[in-house]
C-alpha positions in Angstrom: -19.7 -12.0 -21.7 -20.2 -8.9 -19.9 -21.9 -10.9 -16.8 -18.5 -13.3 -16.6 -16.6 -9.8 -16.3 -18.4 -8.3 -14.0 -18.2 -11.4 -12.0 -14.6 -11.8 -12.7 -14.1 -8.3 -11.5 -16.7 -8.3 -8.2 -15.1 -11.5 -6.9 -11.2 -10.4 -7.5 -12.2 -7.1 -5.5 -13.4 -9.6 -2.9 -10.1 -11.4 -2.7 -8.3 -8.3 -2.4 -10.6 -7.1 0.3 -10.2 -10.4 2.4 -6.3 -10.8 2.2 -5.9 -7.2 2.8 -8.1 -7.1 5.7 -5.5 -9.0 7.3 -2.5 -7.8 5.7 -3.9 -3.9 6.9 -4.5 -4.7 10.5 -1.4 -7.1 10.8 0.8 -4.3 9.3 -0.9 -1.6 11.9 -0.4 -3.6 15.0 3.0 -5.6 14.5 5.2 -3.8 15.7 2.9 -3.4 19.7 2.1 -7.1 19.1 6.1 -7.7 18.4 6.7 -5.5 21.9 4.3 -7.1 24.2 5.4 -11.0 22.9 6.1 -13.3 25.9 8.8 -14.6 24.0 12.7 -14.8 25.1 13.6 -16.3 22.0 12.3 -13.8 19.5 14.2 -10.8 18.3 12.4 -9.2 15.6 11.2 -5.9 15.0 7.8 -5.0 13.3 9.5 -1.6 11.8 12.1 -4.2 10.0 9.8 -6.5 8.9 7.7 -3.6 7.2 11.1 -2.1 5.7 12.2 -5.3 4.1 8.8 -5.6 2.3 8.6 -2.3 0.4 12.5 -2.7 0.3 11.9 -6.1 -1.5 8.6 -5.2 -3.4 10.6 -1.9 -4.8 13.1 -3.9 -6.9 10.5 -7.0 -6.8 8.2 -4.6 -9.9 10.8 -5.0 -12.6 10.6 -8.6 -12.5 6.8 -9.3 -11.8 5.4 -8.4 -15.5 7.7 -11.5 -16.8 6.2 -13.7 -14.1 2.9 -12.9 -14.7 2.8 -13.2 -18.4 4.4 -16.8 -18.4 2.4 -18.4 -16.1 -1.1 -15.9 -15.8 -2.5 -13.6 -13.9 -4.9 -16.2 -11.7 -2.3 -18.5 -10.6 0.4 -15.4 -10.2 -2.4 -14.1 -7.6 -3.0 -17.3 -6.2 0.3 -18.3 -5.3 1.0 -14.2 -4.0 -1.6 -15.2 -1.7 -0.5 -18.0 0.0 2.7 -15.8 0.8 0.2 -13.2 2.2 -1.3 -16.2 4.9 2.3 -17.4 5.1 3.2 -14.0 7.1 0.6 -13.7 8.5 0.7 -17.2 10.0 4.2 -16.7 11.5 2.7 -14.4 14.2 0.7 -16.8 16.0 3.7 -19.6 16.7 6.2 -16.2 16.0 9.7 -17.4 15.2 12.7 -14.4 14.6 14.1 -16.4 11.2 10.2 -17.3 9.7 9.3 -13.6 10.7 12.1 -12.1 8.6 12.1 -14.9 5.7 8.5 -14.3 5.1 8.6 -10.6 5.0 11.2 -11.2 1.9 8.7 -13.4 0.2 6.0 -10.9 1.0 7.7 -8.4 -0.8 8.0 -10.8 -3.8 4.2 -11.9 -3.8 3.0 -8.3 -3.5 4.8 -7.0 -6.9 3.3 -10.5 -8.2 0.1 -9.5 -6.6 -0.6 -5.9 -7.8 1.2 -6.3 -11.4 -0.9 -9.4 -11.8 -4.3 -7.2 -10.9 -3.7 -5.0 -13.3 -3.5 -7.4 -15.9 -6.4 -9.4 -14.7 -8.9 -6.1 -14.7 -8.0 -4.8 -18.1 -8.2 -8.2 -19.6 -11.8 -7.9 -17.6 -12.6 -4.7 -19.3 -12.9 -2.1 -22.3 -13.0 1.2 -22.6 -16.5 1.4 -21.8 -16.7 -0.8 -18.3 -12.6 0.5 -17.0 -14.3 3.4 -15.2 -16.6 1.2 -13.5 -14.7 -1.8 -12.8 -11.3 -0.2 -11.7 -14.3 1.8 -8.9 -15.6 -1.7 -7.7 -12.5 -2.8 -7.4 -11.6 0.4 -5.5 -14.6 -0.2 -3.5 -13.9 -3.2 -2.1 -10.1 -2.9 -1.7 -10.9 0.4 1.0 -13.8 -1.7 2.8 -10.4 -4.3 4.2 -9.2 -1.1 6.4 -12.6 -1.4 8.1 -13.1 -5.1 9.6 -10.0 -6.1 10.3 -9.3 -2.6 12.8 -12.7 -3.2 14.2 -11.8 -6.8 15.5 -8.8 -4.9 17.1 -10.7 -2.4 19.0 -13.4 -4.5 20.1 -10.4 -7.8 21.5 -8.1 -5.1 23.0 -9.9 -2.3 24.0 -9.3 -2.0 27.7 -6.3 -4.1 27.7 -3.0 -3.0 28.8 -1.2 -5.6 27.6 -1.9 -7.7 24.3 -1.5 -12.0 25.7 -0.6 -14.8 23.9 -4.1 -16.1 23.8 -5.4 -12.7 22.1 -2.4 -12.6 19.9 -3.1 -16.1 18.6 -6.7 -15.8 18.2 -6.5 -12.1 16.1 -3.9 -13.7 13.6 -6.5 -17.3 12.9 -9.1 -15.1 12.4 -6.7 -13.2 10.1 -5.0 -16.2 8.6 -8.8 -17.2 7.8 -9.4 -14.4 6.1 -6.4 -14.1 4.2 -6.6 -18.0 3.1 -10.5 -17.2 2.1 -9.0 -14.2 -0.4 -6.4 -17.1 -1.9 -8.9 -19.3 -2.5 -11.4 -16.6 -4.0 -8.8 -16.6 -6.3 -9.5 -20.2 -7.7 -13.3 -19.2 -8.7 -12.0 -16.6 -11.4 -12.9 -17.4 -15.1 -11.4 -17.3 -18.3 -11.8 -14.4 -19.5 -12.9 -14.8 -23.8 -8.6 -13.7 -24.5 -7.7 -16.8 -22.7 -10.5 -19.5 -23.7 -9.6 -18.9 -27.7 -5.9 -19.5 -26.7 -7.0 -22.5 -25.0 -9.1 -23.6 -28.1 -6.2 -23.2 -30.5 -4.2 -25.2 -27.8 -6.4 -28.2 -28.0 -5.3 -31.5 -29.9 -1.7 -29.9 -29.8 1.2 -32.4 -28.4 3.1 -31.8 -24.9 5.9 -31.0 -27.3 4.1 -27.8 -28.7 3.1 -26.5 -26.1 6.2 -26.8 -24.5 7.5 -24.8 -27.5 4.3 -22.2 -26.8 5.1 -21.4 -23.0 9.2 -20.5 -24.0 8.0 -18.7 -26.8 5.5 -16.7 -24.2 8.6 -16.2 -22.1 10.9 -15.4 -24.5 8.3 -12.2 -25.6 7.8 -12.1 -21.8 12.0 -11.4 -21.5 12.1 -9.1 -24.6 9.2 -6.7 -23.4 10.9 -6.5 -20.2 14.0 -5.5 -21.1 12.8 -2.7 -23.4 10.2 -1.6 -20.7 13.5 -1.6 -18.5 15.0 0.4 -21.0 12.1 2.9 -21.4 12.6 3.2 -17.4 16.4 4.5 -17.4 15.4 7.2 -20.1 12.2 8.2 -18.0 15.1 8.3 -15.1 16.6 10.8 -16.8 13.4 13.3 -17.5 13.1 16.8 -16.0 9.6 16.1 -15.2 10.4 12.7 -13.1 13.7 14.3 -11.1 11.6 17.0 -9.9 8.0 14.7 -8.8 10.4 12.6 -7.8 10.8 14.7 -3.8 6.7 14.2 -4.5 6.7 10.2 -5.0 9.6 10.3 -1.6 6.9 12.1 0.3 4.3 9.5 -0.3 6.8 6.9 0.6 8.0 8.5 3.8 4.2 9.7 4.8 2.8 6.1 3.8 5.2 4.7 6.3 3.8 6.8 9.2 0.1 6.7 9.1 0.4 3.2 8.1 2.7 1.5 10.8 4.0 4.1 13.2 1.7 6.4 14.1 -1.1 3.3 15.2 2.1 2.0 16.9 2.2 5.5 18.8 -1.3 5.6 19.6 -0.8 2.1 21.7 2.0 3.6 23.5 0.8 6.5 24.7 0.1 5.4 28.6 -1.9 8.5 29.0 -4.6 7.0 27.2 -4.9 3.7 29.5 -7.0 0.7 29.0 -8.3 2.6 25.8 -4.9 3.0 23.9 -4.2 -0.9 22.6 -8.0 -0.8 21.4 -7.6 3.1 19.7 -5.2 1.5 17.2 -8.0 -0.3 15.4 -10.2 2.9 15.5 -7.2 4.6 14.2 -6.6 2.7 11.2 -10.8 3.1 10.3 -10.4 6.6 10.3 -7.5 6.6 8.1 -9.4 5.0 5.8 -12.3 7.1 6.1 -9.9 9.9 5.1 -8.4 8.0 2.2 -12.2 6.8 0.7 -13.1 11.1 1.4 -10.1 12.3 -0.3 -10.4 10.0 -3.3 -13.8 9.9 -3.8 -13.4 14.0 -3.8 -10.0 14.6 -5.6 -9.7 11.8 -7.8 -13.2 11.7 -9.4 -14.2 15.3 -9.3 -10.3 16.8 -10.0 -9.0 14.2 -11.9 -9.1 16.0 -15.7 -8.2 19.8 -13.8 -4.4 21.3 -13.5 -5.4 24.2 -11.3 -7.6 22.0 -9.2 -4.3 19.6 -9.4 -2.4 22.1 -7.8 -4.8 23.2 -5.5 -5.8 19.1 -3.7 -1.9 18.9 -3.5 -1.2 22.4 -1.8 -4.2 21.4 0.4 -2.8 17.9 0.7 0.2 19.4 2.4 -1.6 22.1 4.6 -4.0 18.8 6.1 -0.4 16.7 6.4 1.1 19.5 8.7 -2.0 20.6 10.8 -2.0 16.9 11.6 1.9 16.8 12.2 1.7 19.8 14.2 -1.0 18.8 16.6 0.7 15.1 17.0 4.0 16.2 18.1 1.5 18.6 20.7 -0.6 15.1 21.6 1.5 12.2 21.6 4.8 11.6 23.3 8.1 12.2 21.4 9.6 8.7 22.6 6.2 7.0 21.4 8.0 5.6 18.2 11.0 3.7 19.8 9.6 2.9 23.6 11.2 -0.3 24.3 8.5 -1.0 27.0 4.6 -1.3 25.7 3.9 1.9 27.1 5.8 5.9 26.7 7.5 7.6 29.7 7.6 11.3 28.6 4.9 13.5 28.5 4.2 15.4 25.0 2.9 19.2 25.4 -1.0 19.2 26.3 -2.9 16.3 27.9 -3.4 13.2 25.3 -6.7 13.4 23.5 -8.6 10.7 21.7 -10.4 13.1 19.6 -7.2 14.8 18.5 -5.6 11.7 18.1 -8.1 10.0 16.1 -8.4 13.6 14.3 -5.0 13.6 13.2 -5.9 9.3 11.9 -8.2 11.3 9.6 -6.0 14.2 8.5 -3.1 12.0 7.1 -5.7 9.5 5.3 -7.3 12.4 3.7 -3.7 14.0 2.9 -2.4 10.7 1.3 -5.2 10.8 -0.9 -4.5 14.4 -2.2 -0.9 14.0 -3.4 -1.6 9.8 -4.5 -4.2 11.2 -6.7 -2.4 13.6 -8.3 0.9 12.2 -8.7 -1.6 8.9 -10.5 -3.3 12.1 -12.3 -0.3 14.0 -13.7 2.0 10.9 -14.2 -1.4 9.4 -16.4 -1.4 12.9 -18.1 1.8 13.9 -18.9 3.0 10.2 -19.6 0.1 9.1 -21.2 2.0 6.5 -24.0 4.6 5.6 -21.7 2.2 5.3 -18.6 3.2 1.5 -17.1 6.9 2.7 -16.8 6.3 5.7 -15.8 3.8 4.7 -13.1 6.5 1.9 -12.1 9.2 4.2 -11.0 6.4 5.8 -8.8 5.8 2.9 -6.9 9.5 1.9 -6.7 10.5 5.4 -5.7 7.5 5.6 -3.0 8.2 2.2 -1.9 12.3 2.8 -1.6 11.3 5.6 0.8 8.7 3.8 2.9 11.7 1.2 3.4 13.8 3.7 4.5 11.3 5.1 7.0 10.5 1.8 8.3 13.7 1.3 9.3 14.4 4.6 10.8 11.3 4.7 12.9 12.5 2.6 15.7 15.3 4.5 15.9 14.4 8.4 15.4 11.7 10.1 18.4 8.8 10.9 17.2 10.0 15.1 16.6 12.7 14.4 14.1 10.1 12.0 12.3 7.6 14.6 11.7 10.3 17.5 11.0 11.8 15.4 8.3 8.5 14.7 6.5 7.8 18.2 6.7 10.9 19.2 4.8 10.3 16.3 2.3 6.7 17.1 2.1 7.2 21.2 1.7 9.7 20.4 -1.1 8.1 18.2 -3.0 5.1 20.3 -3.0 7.2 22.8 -4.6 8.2 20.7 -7.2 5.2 19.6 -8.2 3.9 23.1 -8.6 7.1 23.5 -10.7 6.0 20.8 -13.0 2.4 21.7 -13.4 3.7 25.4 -14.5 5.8 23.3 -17.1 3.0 21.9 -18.7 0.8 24.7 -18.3 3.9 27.1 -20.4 3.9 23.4 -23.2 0.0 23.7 -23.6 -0.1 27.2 -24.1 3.0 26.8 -26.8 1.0 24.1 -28.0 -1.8 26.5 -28.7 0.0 29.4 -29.9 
């Protein structure tokens, strides 16, 4: 039994690390692959794209649970998959109506995707093996920020321009990879839940088990309308209002170090034949930063309200070092260059070790404030956790729309300024709520 979880868990980790090995690097270089196409006909924008996924996969969350326990977790991630490969298949023949329709589906499969992880890793687990597994898992999701980026720098480094031949033979190798995470999909077992359902299925008539699967979705509709319920009360909580400038931040911060500020890097003609190629680099040092910061803040600080306080204050000092010495390092028209390459000239000469520097910075400041908004939403919501954890994600997600859609349009300076106000604030708010539970435990006490 333990050996088919572990399994169960080890390969799921590996389908997650293939499809978001492509889904990373695609998301890090669309919008210079969208700017360099050869292409006439095509009119989309890689910014837009990115915005109508987290737009989508915001409202996408209330629905997925219901999905996922009607037909299952496996085939829920199976068939989120094959939308994964779907997108990432439109950039190699890129067409302006595919490129926008699968962005939509996108959105859908990834609420499908991650709600139907969940599910599948606690059904994999108990208390004694959730530690462990939901660390594999961890793992092995964080290696996909590595190979995909490297492919990058190794095709485009010294390029000035990204050709059709290069475009098309990044996204196979991509599609590959993604289709190879789908499929992974298909080795999953039955976990010992689902094989004594199937047991007391057997010998039953098509009639019953008709009857079984609208039952299932009639519980399915029922828990989903109170959970939607327990969501417009948690709405209405002092605590959420004021993390809620917190969970913004992350939304507006995941935006930029995840599809902007690679797209920046690529612009910057100051950097040459290097730049195209820097964008993979950039995106492995992000994710050294984000494997650093977690590893540190959310195994070591996880159970500690001053050290709570303390990795998000730092969070935001790391976030505006690195802000500071970007709008000193990269171009101010870098965002919204209509050409592959900037024409203005930011404050000091461009430097790849400041650049790549600053990559680091803003993985390492995601994972402060992620792992304590996870640590103090898991703390103070402790019996109400999955709704509360769901208007994180569709607050954070809201706001990485939003960004996405402004980036194309805002320089590079009002960008940073406005993340800076967001970030400072919700900072301040956070501290506000830890001091509220610090003055309820002490009253507690008393």
């Amino acid at each position: 039994m333990a050996d088919r979880r572990t399994f169960n868990v080890v390969i799921l980790g590996l389908g997650f690390l293939f499809i978001f090995t492509a889904f990373t690097t695609c998301g890090n270089v669309e919008q210079t692959v969208v700017k360099s196409l050869e292409n006439d006909t095509f009119s989309g924008s890689g910014y837009h794209s990115l915005g109508i996924i987290y737009g989508v996969f915001s409202f996408s969350n209330l629905l997925a649970p219901t999905v996922v326990a009607v037909i299952g977790p496996k085939l829920t991630m199976f068939l989120s998959g094959l939308l994964y490969s779907g997108y990432i298949a439109v950039f190699i023949i890129p067409s302006t109506w595919a490129f926008y329709l699968t962005s939509v589906l996108i959105g859908i499969g990834a609420a499908m995707l991650w709600t139907a992880q969940g599910h599948f890793l606690v059904e994999n687990s108990d208390a004694s093996t959730i530690n462990r597994n939901t660390g594999m898992f961890w793992a092995l999701l964080q290696c996909s920020m590595f190979f995909g980026n490297l492919f990058i720098y190794f095709d485009w480094n010294g390029r000035t321009e990204i050709s059709d031949n290069s475009r098309k033979n990044i996204f196979l190798s991509l599609l590959v990879a993604s289709v190879l995470g789908t499929l992974s999909f298909l080795v999953l077992r039955n976990s010992h839940h689902e094989e004594e359902m199937l047991s007391e299925e057997e010998g039953q008539s098509l009639l019953t088990t008709r009857m079984m699967y609208k039952h299932r979705a009639n519980t399915a509709m029922q828990d989903a309308k109170s959970e939607f319920k327990t969501i417009l009360q948690l709405l209405k909580a002092k605590t959420i209002v004021l993390l809620s400038p917190c969970m913004a931040y992350s939304g507006l911060e995941l935006s930029f170090y995840s599809g902007v500020y690679g797209t920046c890097i690529g612009a910057t003609s100051q950097f040459g034949g290097a730049a195209k190629g820097l964008i993979g680099i950039s995106g492995i040092v992000v994710g050294v930063g984000e494997i650093v910061g977690g590893g540190l803040f959310g195994l070591l600080c996880k159970n500690n309200r001053f050290r709570r306080t303390s990795v998000v204050f730092l969070g935001m000092v790391v976030h505006f070092v690195a802000f500071y010495l970007i709008f000193l390092n990269i171009p101010d028209d870098a965002p919204v260059v209509f050409n592959t390459n900037t024409q203005e000239k930011p404050y000091l000469t461009p430097s790849v070790s400041i650049a790549l520097l600053c990559s680091f910075l803003l993985g390492l400041g995601d994972s402060c404030f992620n792992t304590q908004l996870y640590s103090i939403l898991g703390r103070v919501y402790a019996e109400q956790s999955t709704p509360a954890f769901a208007i994180f994600k569709f607050i954070q997600s809201i706001f990485a729309a939003v960004a996405f859609f402004y980036s194309g349009y805002l320089v590079l300076m009002w960008q940073l300024l406005l993340m800076i106000i967001l970030g400072f604030t919700g900072t301040l708010c956070f501290f506000v709520v830890e001091r509220m539970q610090n003055f309820s435990v002490d009253l507690q006490e008393y």
